[in-house]
N, C-alpha and C positions, 0 to 999 in steps of 0.2 A: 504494500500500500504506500509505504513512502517513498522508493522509487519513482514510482506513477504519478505523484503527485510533484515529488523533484524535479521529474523531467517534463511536465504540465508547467509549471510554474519558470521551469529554464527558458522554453520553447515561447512561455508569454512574454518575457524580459528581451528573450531576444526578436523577436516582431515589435516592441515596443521601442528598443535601440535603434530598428531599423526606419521605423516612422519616421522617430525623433531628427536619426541623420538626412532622410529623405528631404524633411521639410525644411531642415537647414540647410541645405543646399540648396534648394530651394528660394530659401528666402535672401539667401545670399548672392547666391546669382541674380535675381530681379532687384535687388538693393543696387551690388555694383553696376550693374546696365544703367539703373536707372539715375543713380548719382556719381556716374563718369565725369571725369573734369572735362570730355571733350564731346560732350553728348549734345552742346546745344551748335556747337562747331557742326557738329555729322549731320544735324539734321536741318543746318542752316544750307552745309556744300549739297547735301539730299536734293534739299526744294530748291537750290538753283539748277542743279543736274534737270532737274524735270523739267524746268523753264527752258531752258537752250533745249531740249528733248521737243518739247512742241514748238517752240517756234523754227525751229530745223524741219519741223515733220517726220523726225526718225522716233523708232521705237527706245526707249531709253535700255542698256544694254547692262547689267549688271557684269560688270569684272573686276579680279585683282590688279594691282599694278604688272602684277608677274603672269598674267593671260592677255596673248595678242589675237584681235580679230582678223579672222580670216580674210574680211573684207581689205584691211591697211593691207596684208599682205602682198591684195593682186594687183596694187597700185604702184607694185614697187619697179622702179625702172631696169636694175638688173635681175636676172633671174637668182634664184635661190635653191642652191647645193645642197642635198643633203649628205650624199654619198663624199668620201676624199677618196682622191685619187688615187689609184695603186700604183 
């Protein structure tokens, strides 16, 4: 019987630690999102991105600095190697 009950009582402690860390993490991550020191920065460069986006008439194009559109590429004057030479 006390076995049974030791390991009932483990089993609830630990679903309870894990809530506990769930929702701290949780609240952690939406606290630092939300009070970023660059957060009104992001979403000031955000809503001018959209501005030049419609008045260009292009679709606004979500990338990193380190992702290039396939479109710049075919604009490019000399052609582009992948292969080196043997």
């Amino acid at each position: 019987m006390r076995s049974s009950e030791q390991s009932s009582r483990f089993v609830q402690e630990l679903v309870l630690y894990a809530a506990s860390a769930a929702l701290s993490c949780l609240v952690l991550f939406a606290g630092l999102r939300h009070l970023g020191p660059n957060r009104a920065a992001s979403q000031k460069a955000q809503q001018q991105k959209k501005e030049i986006a419609k008045r260009l008439g292009r679709p606004l194009v979500s990338t990193t600095p380190y992702e290039v559109r396939p479109s710049l590429l075919s604009s490019s004057p000399a052609p582009i190697h992948t292969r080196h030479p043997i």
